[in-house]
Structures are given as structure tokens and as C-alpha cells.
C-alpha positions as CSV (number, residue, x, y, z in Angstrom):
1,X,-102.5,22.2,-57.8
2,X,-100.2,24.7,-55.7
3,X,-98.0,25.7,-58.1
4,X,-101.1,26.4,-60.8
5,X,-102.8,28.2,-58.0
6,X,-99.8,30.1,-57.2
7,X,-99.1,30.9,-61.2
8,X,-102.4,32.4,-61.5
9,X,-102.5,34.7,-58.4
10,X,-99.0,36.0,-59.8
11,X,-100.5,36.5,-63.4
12,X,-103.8,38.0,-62.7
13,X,-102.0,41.2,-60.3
14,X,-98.2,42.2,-59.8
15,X,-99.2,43.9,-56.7
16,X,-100.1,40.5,-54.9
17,X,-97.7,38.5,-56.7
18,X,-95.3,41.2,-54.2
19,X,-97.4,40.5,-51.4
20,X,-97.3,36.6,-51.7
21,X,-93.8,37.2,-51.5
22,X,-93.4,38.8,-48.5
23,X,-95.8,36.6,-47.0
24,X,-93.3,33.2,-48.0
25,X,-90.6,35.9,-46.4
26,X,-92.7,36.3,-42.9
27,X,-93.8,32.6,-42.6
28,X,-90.2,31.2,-43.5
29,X,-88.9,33.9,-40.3
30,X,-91.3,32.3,-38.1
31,X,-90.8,28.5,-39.0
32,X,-86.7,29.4,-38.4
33,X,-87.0,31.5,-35.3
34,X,-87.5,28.4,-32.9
35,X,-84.2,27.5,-34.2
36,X,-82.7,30.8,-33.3
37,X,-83.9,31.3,-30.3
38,X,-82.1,29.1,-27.1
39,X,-83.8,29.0,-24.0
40,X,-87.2,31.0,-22.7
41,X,-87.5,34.5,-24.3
42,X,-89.1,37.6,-22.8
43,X,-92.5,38.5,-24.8
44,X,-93.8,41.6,-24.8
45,X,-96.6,41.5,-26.7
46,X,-98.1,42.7,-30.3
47,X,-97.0,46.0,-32.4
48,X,-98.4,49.2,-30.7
49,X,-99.3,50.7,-34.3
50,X,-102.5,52.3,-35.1
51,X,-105.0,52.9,-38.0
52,X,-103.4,56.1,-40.1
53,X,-105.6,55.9,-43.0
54,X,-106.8,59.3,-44.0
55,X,-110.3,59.3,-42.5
56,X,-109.7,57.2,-39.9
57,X,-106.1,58.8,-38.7
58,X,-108.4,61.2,-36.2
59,X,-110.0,59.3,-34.6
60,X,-109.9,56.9,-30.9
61,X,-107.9,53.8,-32.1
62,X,-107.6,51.5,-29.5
63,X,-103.8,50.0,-30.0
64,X,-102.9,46.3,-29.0
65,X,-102.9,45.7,-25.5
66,X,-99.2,45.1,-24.4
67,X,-98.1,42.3,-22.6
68,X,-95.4,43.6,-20.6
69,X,-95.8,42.3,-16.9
70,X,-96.1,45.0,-14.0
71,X,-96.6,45.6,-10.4
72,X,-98.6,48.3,-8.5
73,X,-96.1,51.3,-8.7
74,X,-94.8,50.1,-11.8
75,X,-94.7,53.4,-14.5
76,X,-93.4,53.8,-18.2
77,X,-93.1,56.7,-20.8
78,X,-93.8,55.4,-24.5
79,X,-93.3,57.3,-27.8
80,X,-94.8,55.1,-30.7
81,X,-93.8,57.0,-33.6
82,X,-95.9,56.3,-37.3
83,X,-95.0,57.7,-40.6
84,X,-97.0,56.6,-44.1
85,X,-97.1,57.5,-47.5
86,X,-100.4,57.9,-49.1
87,X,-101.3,57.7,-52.5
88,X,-105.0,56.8,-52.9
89,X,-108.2,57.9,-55.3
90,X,-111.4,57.0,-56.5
91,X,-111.6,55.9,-60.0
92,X,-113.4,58.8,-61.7
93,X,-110.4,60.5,-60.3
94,X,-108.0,58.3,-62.2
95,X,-109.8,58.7,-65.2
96,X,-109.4,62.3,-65.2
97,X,-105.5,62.4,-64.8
98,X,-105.5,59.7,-67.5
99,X,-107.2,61.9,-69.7
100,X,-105.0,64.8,-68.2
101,X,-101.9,63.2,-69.0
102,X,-99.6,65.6,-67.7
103,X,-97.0,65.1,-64.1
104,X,-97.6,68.6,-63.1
105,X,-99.1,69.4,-59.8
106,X,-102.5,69.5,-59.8
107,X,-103.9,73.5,-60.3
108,X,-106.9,75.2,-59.1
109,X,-108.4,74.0,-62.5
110,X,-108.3,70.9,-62.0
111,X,-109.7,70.8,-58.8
112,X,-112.6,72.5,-60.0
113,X,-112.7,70.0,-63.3
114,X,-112.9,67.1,-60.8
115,X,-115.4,69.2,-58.3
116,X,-117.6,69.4,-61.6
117,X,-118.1,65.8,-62.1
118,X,-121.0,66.1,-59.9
119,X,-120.2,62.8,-58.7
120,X,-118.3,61.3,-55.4
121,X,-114.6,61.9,-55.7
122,X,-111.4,62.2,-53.8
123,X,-108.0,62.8,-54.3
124,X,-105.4,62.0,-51.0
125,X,-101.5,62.2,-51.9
126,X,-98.8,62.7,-48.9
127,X,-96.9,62.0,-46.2
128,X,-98.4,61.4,-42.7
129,X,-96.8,61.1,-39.3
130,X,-97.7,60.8,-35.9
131,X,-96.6,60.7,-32.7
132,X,-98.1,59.6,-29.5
133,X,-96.2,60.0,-26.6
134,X,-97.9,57.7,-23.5
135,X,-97.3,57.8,-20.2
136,X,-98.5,54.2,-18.3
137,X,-99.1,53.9,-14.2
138,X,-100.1,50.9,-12.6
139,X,-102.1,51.8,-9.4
140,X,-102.9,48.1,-8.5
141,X,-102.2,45.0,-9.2
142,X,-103.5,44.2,-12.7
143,X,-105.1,47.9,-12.8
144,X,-103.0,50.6,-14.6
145,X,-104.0,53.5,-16.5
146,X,-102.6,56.0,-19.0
147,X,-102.9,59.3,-21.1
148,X,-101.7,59.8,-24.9
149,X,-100.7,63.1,-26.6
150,X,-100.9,62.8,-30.2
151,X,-98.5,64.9,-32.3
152,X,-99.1,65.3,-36.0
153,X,-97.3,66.2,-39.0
154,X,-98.1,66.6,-43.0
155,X,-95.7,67.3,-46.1
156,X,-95.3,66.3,-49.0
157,X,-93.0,63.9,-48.2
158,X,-89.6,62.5,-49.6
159,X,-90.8,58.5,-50.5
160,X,-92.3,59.1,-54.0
161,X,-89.0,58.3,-56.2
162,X,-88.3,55.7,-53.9
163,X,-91.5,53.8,-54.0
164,X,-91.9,54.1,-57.6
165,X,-88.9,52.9,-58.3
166,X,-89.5,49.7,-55.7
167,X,-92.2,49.4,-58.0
168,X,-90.6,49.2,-61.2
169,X,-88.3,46.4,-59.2
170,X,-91.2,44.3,-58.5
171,X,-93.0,44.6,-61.9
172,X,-95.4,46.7,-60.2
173,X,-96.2,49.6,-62.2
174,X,-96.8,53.1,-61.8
175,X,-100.2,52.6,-59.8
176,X,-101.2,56.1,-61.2
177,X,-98.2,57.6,-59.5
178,X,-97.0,58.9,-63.1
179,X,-99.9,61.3,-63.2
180,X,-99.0,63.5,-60.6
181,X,-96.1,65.4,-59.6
182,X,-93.8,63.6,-56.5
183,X,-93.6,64.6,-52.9
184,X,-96.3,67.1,-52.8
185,X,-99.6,67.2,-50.2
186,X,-102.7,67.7,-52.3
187,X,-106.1,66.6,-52.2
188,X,-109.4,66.9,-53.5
189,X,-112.2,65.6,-51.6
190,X,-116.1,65.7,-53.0
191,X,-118.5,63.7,-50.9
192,X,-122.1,63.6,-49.9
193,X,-122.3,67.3,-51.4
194,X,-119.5,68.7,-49.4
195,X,-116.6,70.1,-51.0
196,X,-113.0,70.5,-49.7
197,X,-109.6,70.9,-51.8
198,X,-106.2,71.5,-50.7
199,X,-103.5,71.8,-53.1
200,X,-100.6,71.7,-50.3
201,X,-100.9,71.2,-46.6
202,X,-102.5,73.5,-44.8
203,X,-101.0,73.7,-41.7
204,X,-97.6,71.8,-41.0
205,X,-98.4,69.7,-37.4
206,X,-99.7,69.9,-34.2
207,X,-101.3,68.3,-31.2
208,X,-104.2,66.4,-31.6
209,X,-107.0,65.2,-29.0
210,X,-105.8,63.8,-25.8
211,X,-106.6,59.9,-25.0
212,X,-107.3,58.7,-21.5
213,X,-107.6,55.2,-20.4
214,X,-107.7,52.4,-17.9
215,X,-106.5,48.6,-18.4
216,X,-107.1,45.6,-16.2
217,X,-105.4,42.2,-17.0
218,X,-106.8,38.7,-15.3
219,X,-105.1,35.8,-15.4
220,X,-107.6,32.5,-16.6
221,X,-106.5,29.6,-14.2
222,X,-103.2,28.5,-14.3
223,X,-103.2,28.4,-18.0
224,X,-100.6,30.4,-20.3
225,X,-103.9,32.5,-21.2
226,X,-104.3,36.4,-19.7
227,X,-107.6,38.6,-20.3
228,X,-107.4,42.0,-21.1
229,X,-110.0,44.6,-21.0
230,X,-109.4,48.7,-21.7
231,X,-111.4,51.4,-21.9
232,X,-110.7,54.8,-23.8
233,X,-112.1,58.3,-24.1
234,X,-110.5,60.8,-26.7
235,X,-111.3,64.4,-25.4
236,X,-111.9,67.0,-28.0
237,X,-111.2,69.5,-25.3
238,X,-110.4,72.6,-27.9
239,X,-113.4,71.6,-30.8
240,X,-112.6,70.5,-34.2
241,X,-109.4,71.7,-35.8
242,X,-107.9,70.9,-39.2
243,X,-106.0,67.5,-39.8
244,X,-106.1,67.5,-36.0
245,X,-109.2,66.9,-34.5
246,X,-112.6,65.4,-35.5
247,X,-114.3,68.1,-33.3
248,X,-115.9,65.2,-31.0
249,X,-115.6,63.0,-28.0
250,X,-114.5,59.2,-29.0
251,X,-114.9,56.4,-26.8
252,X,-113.6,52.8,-26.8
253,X,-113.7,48.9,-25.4
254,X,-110.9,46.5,-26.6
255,X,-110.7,42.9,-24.9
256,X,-107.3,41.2,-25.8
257,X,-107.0,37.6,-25.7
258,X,-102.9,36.9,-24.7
259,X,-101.0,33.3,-25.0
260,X,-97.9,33.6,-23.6
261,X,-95.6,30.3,-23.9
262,X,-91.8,29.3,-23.5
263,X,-90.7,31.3,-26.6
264,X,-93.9,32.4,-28.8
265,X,-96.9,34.7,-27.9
266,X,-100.4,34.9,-29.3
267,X,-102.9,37.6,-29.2
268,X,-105.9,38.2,-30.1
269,X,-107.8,41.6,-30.0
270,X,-111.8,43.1,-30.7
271,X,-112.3,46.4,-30.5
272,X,-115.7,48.6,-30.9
273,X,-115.1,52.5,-30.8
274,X,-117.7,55.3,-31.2
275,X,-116.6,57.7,-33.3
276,X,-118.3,61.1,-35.1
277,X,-117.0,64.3,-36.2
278,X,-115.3,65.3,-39.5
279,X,-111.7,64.5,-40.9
280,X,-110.4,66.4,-43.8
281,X,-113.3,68.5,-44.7
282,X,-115.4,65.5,-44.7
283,X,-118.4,64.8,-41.8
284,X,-118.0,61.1,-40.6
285,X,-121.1,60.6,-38.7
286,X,-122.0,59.0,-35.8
287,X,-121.0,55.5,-35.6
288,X,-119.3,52.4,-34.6
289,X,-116.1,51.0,-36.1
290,X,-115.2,47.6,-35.2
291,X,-111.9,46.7,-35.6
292,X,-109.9,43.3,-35.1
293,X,-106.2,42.6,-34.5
294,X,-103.9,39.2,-34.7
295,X,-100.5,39.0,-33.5
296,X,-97.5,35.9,-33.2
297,X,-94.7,36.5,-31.0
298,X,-92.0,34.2,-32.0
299,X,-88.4,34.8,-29.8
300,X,-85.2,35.3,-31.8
301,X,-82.8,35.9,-28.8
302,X,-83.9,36.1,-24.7
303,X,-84.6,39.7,-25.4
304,X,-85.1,39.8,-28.5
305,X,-89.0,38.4,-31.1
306,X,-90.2,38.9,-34.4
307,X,-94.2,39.8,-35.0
308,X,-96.4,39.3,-37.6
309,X,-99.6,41.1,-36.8
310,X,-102.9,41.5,-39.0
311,X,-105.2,44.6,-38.5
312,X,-108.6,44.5,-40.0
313,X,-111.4,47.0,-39.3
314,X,-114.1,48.8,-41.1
315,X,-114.1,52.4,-42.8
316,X,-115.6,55.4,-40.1
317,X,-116.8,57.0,-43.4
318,X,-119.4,55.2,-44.8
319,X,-121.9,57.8,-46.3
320,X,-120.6,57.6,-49.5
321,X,-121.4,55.7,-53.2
322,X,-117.3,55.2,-53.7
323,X,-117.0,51.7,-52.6
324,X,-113.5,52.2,-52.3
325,X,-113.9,54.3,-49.2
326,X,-116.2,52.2,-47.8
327,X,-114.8,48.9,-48.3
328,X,-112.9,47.2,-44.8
329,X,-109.1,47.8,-44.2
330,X,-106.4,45.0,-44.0
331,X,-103.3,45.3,-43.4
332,X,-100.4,43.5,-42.6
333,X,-96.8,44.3,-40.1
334,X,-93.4,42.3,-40.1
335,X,-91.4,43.7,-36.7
336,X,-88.8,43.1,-34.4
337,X,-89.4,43.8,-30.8
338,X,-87.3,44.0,-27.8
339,X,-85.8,45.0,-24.3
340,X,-82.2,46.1,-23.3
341,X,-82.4,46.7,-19.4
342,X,-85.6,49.8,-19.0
343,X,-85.6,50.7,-22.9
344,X,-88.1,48.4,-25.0
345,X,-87.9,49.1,-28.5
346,X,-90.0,48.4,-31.6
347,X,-89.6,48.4,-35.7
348,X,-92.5,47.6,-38.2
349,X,-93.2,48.0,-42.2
350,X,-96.9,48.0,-42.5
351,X,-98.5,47.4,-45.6
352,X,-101.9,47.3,-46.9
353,X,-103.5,43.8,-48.4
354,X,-106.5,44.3,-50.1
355,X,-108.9,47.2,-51.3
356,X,-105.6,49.7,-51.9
357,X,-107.3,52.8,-52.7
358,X,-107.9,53.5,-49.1
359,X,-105.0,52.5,-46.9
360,X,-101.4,54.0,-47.2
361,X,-99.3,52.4,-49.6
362,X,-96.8,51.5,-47.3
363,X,-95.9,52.3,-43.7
364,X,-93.2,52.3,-41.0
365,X,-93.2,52.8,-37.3
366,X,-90.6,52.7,-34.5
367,X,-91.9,52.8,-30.5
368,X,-89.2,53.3,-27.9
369,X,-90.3,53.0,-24.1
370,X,-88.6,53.7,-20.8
371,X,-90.1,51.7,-18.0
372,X,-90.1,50.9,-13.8
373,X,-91.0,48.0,-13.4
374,X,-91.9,46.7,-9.6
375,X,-92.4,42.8,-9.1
């Protein structure tokens, strides 16, 4: 029954048949890594990565809670550096550029073709990358807080050839990739009545909305479990700015569930965050987004664990007919995480699971931290 189940999932899309793979890849890592490891390893806790999907990338994301232990007086500097390629469209889109059937760059023409549809539509191709630079204090015992400077950049990118070409490998296809000229930034949004185009970037990077928050970690019993509670505020202090600010105050509550044992880690985080604003052109609308994240910690070496980590959460633009923008997010990470005496240092691929027309295609990030700690 496995194998027929298994023959028909690879039949009926490429795309999964890639993503059943790397699952086999991640689960087989984990059932070895017990091996690996010899004696009790230090755990650290899930992948800091946020949500960099195009209409949510501006807003509060409220990142895994770490699991590093600290004292009062304890203090660290992290950089958690993201970088995506997006490729993603509605399907009257597609149609068009099928019908188009050109790998040119889209022209003011075309945009105004697709604007004339009179229907929902967008168009999001390009390279994303962020960095958020953190610095953590711990005041008290079990009470720290922090502040985050996000940095942004967007080009057209260099990962086009390369991903198409992994593609091709894996039996993939083109994924509507062909109809559109590589590494460029354009876009072509149409939603709820407003319009918005931008046939290249249009601006290059900057800093985005400052993030403030507070943790506070209790121990349940004398058990292995840990509860974490934080709360966040992202502080539009200069209004709303293009690709880097929604224009609006954001404001978060994550509680984090953490097993830590000899040499594997479990976490578990909810996380509800009030968002508004507008991203790209678009107005978002006051709401909720709920988002959930699941992590294993497994130890490789004393200092050294691999993660797999699952993100789910729902779209903050909603107000639209394109189900494809409104459907949930999943995604999935495969990481290595470790310490080597005050660095800690992180490396992920994320990549999207389901509904792929509004999540990057694929993703990478790398976090490097410098911390004091005090017993």
C-alpha cells in the first residue's frame, strides 16, 4: 500500500515527488543523528527565520523563541540574515505570458494588458533579503528584552539560471519561469481596485521599522519543559515607505512550548500579531495573523544539532478573490545550529510545501551571534 501510495504522489506532481524526497533526506538525518552524537549536547533552540513572503515580509513576525540559557547581566548581538527568490503569480497572469510567449522583460504594455483584465492579478519576480540585527539584555533572571533593526534589500537577483536548471534535474519543469526574462525585479499588482506596477526595483534597500520586545521564560516543575511568553511592538516611527514599511504600528504575543532532553530539543510556538498598513502598493487591512511554528533539535556533536522546523501561518492580505493569495503558508527548514566559545551560528534552506504561488520558491538564511553569558 506504501509503495502504490508513494507511486501516485510522485506521478500526479514532480514538484512533491522533490519534496517527498527531501523529506526521506531530513527524517533519515534525524533517525542517524543519535548515532552521531556521544554524550549530552548543548541545544539552542529552533531556527530564528521569519515569514519573507511578499505581503507579509513588512510586517511584526514574531521569530522562534530561543533556547539559549542566560543570567541577569547576560547580553548578545544577533544578525539573522534572510535572502529568497520569488517567483509567484496568479493564474490569469500565467495565461497571459502563455499567450505572450515571448522571454523578454515585461514592457509598459504589458503591464497595462494585464491591468486591463479588469480582474484580481499580480505579478512578484525577485530577489529579497533581509537583515535584522538584534541586540538581547537580560535585566533579570528569566526577564530579558531586545530591539531589532531590519535592513532590506531588492534586485533582481542572480538564482534564476540556477533554479531552473535544479529544476530540469528534478523533472520539475519550467514553473512558468520560461516566460519571463531571468534575474530581473518586476511586478504587477492589481487588487481590490488598486493599481501598482514596477518594472524594476524601485529603490535598492533600506531600514525598515524598528521591533521592540520583552521575553520571560518559567520553568514547569522539575520537568525538561520551559514556558516562554514575548511580546512585540513594530514602531512605524517615520510613516509608510516603499518595500520598507507598512506605514503602521504592529503588535505581537508568541508563547513557545520548549523540551529540552540529553541530546534532542522540542519546541513548540503560537503566535497572534496585529497587523495593518500596505506592502507593495497593496492596503492589507486591519487584522490578525496567526501563525504556528514546530521545531526538533537533534545533537550531531556537543556543540553542534541539526533542525527541522515547520512554519505555518495565514496570509495578512485577505481582501482579495485570488485564492492563491489568500490561501495559508507552509513551509519547511533543514539547518545546522551551533556554538564555538561566544559565536553561535546558524544555516537553513527554506522551502515552501503547499499553495506555491505565494511563498518564495526557495530560501536561505544564516544567523551569527556574539553573546555574554552570566550563570
Amino acid at each position: 500500500m506504501l509503495q502504490r501510495f508513494h507511486r501516485t504522489f510522485s506521478a500526479q506532481n514532480p514538484r512533491r515527488r522533490w519534496r517527498w524526497k527531501v523529506a526521506s533526506l531530513g527524517l533519515l538525518l534525524l533517525s542517524l543523528a543519535p548515532v552521531w552524537a556521544e554524550g549530552e549536547s548543548e541545544l539552542l533552540g529552533p531556527l530564528r527565520i521569519r515569514d519573507m513572503t511578499p505581503f507579509n515580509i513588512l510586517r511584526l513576525d514574531m521569530l522562534p523563541a530561543h533556547a539559549v540559557e542566560a543570567g541577569p547581566g547576560s547580553w548578545a548581538v544577533e544578525a539573522d540574515l534572510s535572502y529568497t527568490n520569488t517567483f509567484v503569480m496568479s493564474g490569469n497572469v500565467r495565461s497571459y505570458l502563455e499567450q505572450r510567449d515571448s522571454r523578454h522583460p515585461l514592457t509598459q504594455a504589458d503591464v497595462d494588458a494585464i491591468l486591463a483584465l479588469g480582474q484580481d492579478a499580480y505579478f512578484v519576480d525577485g530577489e529579497f533579503g533581509l537583515l535584522d540585527l538584534t541586540v538581547h539584555y537580560a535585566f533579570a533572571p528569566e526577564w530579558s528584552v531586545y530591539l531589532t533593526l531590519p535592513a532590506y534589500s531588492f534586485n533582481g537577483g542572480f538564482l534564476d539560471g540556477t533554479i531552473e536548471g535544479f529544476h530540469d534535474i528534478i523533472g520539475n519543469g519550467a514553473d512558468g519561469r520560461n516566460l519571463v526574462a531571468r534575474d530581473r525585479f518586476q511586478s504587477v499588482l492589481s487588487l481590490e481596485g488598486l493599481q501598482s506596477s514596477f518594472l524594476e526595483a524601485p529603490i535598492a534597500g533600506g531600514l525598515g521599522d524598528p521591533v521592540v520586545g520583552m521575553r520571560h521564560f518559567w520553568p514547569l516543575s522539575e520537568s525538561h519543559w520551559g514556558l516562554v511568553l514575548d511580546g512585540a511592538g513594530k514602531l512605524a516611527l517615520r510613516g509608510e515607505r516603499s518595500l520598507l514599511s507598512t506605514g503602521t504600528n504592529d503588535f505581537g504575543l508568541q508563547a513557545s512550548l520548549q523540551g529540552k532532553f540529553r541530546r534532542q530539543g522540542i519546541y513548540f510556538s503560537t503566535s497572534l500579531v496585529r497587523t495593518d498598513g500596505r506592502v507593495l502598493g497593496v492596503k492589507l487591512g486591519s487584522r490578525v495573523v496567526p501563525t504556528l511554528t514546530a521545531a526538533y533539535e537533534v545533537g550531531l556533536k556537543k556543540h553542534l544539532s541539526f533542525i527541522l522546523q515547520l512554519y505555518a501561518s495565514e496570509s495578512a492580505l485577505r481582501d482579495t478573490t485570488i485564492e492563491e493569495i489568500r490561501a495559508n503558508k507552509y513551509q519547511a527548514s533543514l539547518g545546522l545550529r551551533g556554538r564555538h566559545g561566544h559565536m553561535i551560528y546558524a544555516f537553513a534552506v527554506t522551502e515552501n510545501v503547499a499553495n506555491f504561488e505565494n511563498t518564495p520558491d526557495v530560501g536561505a538564511s544564516l544567523t551569527l551571534a556574539w553573546v555574554s553569558l552570566r550563570p
